[in-house]
C-alpha positions as CSV (number, residue, x, y, z in Angstrom):
1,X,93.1,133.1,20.0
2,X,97.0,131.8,20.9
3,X,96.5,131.2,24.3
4,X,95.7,127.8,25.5
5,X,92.7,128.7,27.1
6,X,90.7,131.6,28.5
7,X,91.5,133.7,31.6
8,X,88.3,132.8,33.0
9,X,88.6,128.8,32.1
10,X,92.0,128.9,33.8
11,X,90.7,129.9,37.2
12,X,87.6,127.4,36.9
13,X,89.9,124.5,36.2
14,X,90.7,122.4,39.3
15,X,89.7,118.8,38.6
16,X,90.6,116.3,35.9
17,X,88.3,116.0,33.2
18,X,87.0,112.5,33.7
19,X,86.1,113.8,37.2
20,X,84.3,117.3,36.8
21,X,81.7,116.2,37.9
22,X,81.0,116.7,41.6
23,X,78.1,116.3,44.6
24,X,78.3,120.5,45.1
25,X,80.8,122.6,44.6
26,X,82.9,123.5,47.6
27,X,84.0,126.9,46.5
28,X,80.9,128.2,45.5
29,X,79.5,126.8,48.7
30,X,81.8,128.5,50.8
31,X,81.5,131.5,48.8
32,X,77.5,131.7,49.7
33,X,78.5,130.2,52.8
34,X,80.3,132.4,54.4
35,X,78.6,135.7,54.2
36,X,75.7,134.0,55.5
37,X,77.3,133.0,58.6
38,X,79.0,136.7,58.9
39,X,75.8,137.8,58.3
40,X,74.0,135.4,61.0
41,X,77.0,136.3,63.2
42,X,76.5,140.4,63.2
43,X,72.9,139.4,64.2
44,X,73.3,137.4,66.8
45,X,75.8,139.5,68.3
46,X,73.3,142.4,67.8
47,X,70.5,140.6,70.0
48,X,72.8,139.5,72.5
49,X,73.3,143.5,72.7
50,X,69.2,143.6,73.3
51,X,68.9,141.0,75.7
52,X,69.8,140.6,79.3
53,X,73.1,139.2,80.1
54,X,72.3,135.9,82.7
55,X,71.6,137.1,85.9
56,X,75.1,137.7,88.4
57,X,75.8,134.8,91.2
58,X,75.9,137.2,94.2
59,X,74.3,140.7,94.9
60,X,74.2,143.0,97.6
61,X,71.3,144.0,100.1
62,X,71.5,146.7,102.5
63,X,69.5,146.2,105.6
64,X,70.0,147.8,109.0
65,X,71.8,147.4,112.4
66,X,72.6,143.6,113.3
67,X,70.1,143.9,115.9
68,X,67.1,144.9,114.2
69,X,64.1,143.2,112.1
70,X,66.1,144.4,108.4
71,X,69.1,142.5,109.0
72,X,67.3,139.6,110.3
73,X,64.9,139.6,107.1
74,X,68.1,139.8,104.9
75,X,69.2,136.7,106.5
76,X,66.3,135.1,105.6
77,X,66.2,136.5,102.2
78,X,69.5,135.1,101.7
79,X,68.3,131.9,102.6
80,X,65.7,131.5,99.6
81,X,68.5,132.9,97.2
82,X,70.9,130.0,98.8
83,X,68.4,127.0,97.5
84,X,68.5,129.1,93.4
85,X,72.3,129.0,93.7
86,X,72.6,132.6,94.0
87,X,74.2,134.8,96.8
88,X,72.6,137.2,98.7
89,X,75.5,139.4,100.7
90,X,73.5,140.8,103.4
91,X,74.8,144.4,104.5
92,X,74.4,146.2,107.8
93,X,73.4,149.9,107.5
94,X,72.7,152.8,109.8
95,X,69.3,152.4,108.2
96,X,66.8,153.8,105.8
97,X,68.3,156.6,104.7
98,X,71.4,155.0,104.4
99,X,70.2,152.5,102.6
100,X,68.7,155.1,99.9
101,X,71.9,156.8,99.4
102,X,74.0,153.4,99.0
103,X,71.8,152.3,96.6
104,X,71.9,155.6,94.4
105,X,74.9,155.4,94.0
106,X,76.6,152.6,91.7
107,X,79.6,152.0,93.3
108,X,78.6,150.8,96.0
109,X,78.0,147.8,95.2
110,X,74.1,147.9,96.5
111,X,71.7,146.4,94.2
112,X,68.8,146.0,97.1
113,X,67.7,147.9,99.8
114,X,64.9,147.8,102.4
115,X,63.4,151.0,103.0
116,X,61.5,152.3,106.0
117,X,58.3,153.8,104.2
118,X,57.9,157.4,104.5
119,X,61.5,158.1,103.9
120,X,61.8,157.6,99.8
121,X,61.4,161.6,99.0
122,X,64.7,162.2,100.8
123,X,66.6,159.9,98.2
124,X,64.7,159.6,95.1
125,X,66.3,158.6,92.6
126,X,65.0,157.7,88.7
127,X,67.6,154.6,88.9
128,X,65.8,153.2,91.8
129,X,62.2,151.0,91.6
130,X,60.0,148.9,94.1
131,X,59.3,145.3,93.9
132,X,56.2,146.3,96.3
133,X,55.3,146.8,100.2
134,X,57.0,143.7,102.0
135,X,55.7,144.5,105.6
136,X,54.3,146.3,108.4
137,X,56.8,148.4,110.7
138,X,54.9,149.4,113.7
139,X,56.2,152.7,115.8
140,X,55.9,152.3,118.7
141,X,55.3,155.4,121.6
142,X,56.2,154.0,125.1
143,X,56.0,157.0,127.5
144,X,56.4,157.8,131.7
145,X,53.1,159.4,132.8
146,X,50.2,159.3,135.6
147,X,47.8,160.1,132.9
148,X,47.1,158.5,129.5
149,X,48.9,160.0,126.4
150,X,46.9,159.3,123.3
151,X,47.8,162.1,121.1
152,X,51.4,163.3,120.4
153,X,50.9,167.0,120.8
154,X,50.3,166.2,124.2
155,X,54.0,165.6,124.1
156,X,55.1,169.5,124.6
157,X,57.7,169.9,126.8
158,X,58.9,166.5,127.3
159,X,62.1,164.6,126.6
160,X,62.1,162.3,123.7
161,X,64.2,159.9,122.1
162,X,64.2,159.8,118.5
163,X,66.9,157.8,117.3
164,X,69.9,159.2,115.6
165,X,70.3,161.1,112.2
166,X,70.1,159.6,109.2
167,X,68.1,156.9,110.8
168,X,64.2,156.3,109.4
169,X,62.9,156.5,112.6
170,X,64.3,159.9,113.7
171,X,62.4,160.6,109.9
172,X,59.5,159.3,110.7
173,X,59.0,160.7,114.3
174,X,60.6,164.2,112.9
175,X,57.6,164.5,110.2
176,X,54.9,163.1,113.2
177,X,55.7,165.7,115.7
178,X,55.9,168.4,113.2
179,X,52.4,167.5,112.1
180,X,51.3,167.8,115.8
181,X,53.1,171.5,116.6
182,X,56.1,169.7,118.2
183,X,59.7,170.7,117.5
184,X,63.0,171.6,119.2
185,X,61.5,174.6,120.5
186,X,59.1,173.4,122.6
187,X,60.6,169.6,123.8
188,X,63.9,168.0,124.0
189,X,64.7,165.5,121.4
190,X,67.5,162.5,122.2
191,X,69.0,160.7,119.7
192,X,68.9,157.4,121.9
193,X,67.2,154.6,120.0
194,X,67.1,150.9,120.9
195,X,68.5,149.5,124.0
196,X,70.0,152.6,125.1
197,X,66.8,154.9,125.0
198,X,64.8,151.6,126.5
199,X,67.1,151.9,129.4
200,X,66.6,156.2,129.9
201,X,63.5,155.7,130.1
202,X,62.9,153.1,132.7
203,X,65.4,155.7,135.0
204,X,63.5,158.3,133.8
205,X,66.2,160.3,131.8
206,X,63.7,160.0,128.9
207,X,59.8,161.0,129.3
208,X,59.2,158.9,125.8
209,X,60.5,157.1,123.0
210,X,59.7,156.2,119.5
211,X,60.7,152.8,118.4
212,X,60.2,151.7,114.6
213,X,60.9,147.6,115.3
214,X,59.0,144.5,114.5
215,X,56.9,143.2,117.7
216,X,59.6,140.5,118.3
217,X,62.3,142.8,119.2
218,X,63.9,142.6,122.7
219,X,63.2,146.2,123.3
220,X,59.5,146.1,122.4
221,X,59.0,142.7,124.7
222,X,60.8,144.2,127.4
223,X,59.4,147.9,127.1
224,X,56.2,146.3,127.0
225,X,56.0,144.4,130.2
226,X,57.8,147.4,132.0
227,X,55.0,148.4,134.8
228,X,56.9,152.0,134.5
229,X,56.0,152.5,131.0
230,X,52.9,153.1,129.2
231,X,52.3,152.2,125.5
232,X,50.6,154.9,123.3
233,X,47.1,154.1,121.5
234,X,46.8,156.4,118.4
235,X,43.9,157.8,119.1
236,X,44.1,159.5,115.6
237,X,45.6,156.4,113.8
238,X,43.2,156.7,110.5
239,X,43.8,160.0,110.6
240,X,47.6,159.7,109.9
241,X,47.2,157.4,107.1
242,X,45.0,159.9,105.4
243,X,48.0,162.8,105.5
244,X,50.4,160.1,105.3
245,X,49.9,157.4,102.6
246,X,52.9,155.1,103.2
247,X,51.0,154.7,107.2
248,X,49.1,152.4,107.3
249,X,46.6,151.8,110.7
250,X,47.1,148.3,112.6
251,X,46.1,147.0,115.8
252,X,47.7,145.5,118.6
253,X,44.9,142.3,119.8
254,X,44.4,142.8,123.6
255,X,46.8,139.8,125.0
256,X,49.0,139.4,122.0
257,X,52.5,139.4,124.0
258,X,51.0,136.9,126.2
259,X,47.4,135.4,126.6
260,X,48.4,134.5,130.2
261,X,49.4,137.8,131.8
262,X,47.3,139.6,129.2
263,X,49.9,141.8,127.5
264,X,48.9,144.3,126.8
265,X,45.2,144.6,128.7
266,X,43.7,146.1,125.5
267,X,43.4,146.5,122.1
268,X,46.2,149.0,121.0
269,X,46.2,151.5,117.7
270,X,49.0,151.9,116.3
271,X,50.2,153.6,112.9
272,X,53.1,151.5,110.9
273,X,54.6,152.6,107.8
274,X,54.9,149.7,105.1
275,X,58.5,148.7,104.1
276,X,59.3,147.8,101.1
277,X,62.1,146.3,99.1
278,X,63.6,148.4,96.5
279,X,66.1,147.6,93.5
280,X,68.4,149.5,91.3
281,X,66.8,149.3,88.0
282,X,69.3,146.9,86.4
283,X,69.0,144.6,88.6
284,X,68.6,141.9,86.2
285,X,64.4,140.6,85.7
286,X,65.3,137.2,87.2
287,X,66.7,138.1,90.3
288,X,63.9,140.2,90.7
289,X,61.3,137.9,90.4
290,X,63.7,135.7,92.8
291,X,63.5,138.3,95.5
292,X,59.4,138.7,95.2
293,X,59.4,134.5,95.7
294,X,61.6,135.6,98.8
295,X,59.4,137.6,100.3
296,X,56.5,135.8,99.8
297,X,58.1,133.4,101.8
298,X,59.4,135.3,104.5
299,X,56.2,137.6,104.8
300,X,53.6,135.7,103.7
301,X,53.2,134.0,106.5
302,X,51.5,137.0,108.5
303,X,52.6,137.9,111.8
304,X,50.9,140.4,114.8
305,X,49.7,142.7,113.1
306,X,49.2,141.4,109.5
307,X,47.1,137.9,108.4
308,X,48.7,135.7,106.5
309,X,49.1,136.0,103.1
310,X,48.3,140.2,103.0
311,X,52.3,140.9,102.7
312,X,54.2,141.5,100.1
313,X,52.0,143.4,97.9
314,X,52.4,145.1,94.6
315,X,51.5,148.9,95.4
316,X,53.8,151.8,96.3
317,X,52.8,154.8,97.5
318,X,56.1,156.6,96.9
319,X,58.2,154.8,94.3
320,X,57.6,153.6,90.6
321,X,57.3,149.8,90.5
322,X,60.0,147.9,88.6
323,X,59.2,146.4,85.0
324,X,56.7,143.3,85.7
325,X,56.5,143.4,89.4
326,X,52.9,143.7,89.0
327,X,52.6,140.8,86.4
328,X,54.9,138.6,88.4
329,X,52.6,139.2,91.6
330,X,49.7,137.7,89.4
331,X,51.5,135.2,87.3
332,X,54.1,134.2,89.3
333,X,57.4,132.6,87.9
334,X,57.5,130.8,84.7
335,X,56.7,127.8,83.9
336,X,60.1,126.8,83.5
337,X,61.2,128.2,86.5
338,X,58.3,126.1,88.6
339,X,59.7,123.0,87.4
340,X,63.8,123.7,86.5
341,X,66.8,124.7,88.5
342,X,66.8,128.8,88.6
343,X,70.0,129.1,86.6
344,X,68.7,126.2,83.9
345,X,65.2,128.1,83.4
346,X,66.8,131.6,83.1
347,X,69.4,130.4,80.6
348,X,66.8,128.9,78.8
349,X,64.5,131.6,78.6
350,X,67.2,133.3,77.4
351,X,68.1,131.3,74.6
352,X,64.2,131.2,73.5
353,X,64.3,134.5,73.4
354,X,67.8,135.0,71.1
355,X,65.5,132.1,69.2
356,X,62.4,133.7,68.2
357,X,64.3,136.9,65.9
358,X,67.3,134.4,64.6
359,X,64.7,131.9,63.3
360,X,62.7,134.7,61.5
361,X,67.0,135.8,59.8
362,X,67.4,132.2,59.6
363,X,64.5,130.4,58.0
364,X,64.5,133.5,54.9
365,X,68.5,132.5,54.5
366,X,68.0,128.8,54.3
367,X,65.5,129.3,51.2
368,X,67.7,132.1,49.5
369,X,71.0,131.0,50.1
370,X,71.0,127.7,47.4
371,X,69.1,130.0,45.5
372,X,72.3,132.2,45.2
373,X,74.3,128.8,45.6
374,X,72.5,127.9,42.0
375,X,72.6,131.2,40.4
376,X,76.2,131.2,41.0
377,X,77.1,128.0,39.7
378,X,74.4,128.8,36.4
379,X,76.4,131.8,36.2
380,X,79.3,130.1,35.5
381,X,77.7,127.9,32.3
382,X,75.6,130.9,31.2
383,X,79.7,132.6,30.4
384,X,80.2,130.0,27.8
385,X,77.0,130.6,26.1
386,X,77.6,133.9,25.7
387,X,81.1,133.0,24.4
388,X,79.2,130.5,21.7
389,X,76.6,133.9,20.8
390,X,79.7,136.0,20.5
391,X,81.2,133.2,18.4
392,X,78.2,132.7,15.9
393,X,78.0,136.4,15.5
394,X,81.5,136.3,14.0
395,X,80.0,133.2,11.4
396,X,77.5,135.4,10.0
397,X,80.6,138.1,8.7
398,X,83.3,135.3,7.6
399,X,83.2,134.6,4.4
400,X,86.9,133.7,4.1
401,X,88.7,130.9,5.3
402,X,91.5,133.0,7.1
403,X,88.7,134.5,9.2
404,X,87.3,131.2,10.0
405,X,90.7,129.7,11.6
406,X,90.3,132.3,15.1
407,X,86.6,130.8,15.4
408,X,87.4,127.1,14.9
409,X,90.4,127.8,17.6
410,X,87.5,129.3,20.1
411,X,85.6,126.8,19.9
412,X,88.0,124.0,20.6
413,X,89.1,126.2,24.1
414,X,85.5,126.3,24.6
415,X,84.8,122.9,24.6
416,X,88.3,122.1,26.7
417,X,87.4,124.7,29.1
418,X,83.8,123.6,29.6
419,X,85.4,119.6,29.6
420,X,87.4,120.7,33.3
421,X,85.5,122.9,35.1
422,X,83.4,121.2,38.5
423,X,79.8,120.8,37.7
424,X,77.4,119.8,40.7
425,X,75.2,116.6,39.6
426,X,72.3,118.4,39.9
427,X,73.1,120.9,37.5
428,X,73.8,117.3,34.9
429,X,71.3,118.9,32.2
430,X,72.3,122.8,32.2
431,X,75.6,121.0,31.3
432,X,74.6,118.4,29.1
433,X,73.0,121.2,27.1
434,X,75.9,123.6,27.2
435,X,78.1,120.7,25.8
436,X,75.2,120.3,22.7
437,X,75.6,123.7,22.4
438,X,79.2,123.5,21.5
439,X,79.0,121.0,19.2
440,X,75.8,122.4,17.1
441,X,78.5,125.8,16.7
442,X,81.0,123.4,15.7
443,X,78.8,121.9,13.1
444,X,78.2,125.9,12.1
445,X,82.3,126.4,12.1
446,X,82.6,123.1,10.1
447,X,80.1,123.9,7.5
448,X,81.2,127.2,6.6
449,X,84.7,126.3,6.4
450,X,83.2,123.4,4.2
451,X,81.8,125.8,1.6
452,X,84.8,127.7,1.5
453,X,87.3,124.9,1.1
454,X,85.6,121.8,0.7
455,X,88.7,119.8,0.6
456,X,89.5,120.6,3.9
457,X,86.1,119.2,5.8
């Protein structure tokens, strides 16, 4: 062999040879190294794929008017958000049906909604879920009449306010009257709601009005105490709920408006469909579980016609549940989240998550990559042994001295090559040996050509 050294011992040869030996070898290293890491990088970026972004800083509600009991429980809703560091933009509506159709469709920005109940077959959608029944919506029937009205078929022939379309009142009083045989064909229907049908029918442009609002609205108090107007006891209330799931039958306690004057003078039936609070299904888990903490505290705390604690609840008559509302109701929020800020918990939970599946890549890797790590650098000593084989095979078939000058020239490249490439410490003996190796087939070399020629040994 002419040249100097081998192909293979030139590109191995980086350090002098009084310093080849080194604490690991960097190239090696970074040639395990870095697929690893590639590797460990594709995965990660896989799973953050799989798991939920963190939860947006602001989100959108849609309520009702600015007068009612929706817009006023998005306030409050906002409020609980406020202390989590996350914004709740509180949006007035038309109402119900509104609020279904805005939150349907994704750019509008909705992510939440409260929803009249009774109204969610006229906007179903498969992207919208419930996070449960928040709270009771009484209707309420205040009517002009000399004689006591206590079922609505007796309401033939009269002129009624409804509220206007689109509205969930005008919904629910629509699918009431139909079940009682009343329509346009036999009564007038207005579509004065609030204020305005209050008004027509203390001057007696109205002969009743249906009124879907908590007991604490203006109207109600005012409608209530009106010695012109009568309010309707549902004779039939139980009935309802029975061909009407999302009703549910309350009553109004004799002297509940006032203990004093005795408003009202008797114990009143009335049917109220639940509301609930529905979500787009993205809305991210957190801020889901955020907005069931919300209104356990705005509902829970019973009212008129509900005891404490009975509202929010986990049941929906009409829509599919989100994912977990039911275990959240039971389990409440995590433990991290009883004891952290909101946005520390969630990111954390995150990150345990992203933890569990990169420990079970990352614990394998750590045991097989310095296995590679020491095959490779093995690899590199096992070349010169098979060099020395190849080089004793050519002893046995050289019986002259001219064939015996190429394998004493191998074996001196051999040894100068193996003298200058980096050997990790911990690899001391695999070189140690490689190096007796050398000089046992030099021995070999030095005793055939000693036979030949003995002169020249």
């Amino acid at each position: 062999m002419s040249a100097p050294q081998s192909q293979y011992s030139a590109k191995r040869t980086r350090v002098l040879p009084s310093k080849n030996f080194v604490i690991w070898d960097t190239r090696e290293m970074l040639l395990v190294a870095i697929p690893a890491v590639f590797i460990l990088g594709l995965a990660l970026w896989f799973l953050l794929k799989l798991v939920h972004p963190g939860p947006p800083q602001t989100i959108t509600i849609a309520t009702g008017g600015t007068s009612g009991a929706y817009y006023r429980f998005g306030k409050q809703y906002a409020d609980v958000l406020a202390r989590s560091g996350v914004t709740l933009r509180v949006g007035s509506t038309s109402g119900s049906i509104e609020n279904l159709r805005l939150l349907a469709d994704p750019a509008s920005g909705v992510q939440i909604a409260l929803i009249q109940g009774g109204i969610a077959q006229s906007g179903r959608s498969q992207d919208i879920v419930s996070l449960g029944r928040a709270f009771v919506e009484p209707l309420w029937v205040f009517y002009r009449d000399s004689a006591t009205i206590d079922m609505l078929h007796l309401l033939k022939g009269r002129r009624i306010g409804i509220g206007p379309e689109g509205s969930g009142t005008r919904h629910l009083a629509m699918a009431l009257l139909k079940s009682n045989e009343v329509d346009e064909s036999n009564a007038t229907l207005s579509p004065l709601t609030g204020n305005a049908a209050a008004d027509a029918l203390k001057e007696g442009r109205l002969d009743a009005v249906f009124l879907a609002m908590a007991p604490e609205s203006p109207v109600v108090q005012s409608l209530v105490r009106e010695p012109s107007v009568k309010l309707m006891s549902f004779a039939q209330a139980e009935a309802y709920t029975r061909h009407m799931p999302y009703l549910k039958a309350v009553t109004l306690p004799r002297g509940a408006f006032d203990l004093v004057r005795n408003v009202p003078d008797r114990d009143v039936s009335l049917v109220a469909p639940v509301a609930a609070v529905v979500t787009r299904k993205d809305l991210h888990p957190a801020l889901a579980g955020l907005m069931i903490e919300a209104m356990r505290e705005v509902h829970g705390k019973g009212s008129l016609l509900h005891r404490f604690a009975e509202f929010p609840q986990p049941v929906d008559p009409e829509m599919e549940l989100g994912p977990d509302v039911e275990r959240y109701y039971k389990a409440g929020p995590s433990f991290l989240k009883r004891f952290l800020p909101f946005w520390l918990a969630t990111y954390i939970e995150r990150m345990i998550v992203l933890a569990v599946p990169v420990a079970g890549l990352l614990i394998p890797m750590i045991k097989v990559v310095p296995l590679i790590y020491r095959w490779r650098v093995k690899r590199r000593l096992l070349y010169w042994y098979s060099r020395l084989k190849v080089l004793e095979g050519q002893l046995a078939s050289a019986p002259t001295m001219m064939s015996l000058a190429a394998p004493r020239a191998e074996i001196e490249q051999i040894d100068q090559a193996v003298s200058l490439i980096p050997v990790p410490l911990g690899f001391s003996e695999e070189y140690y040996n490689l190096r007796s190796a050398i000089d046992l087939v030099r021995q070999r070399v030095l005793a055939q050509i000693g036979r030949i020629h003995p002169n020249l040994t």
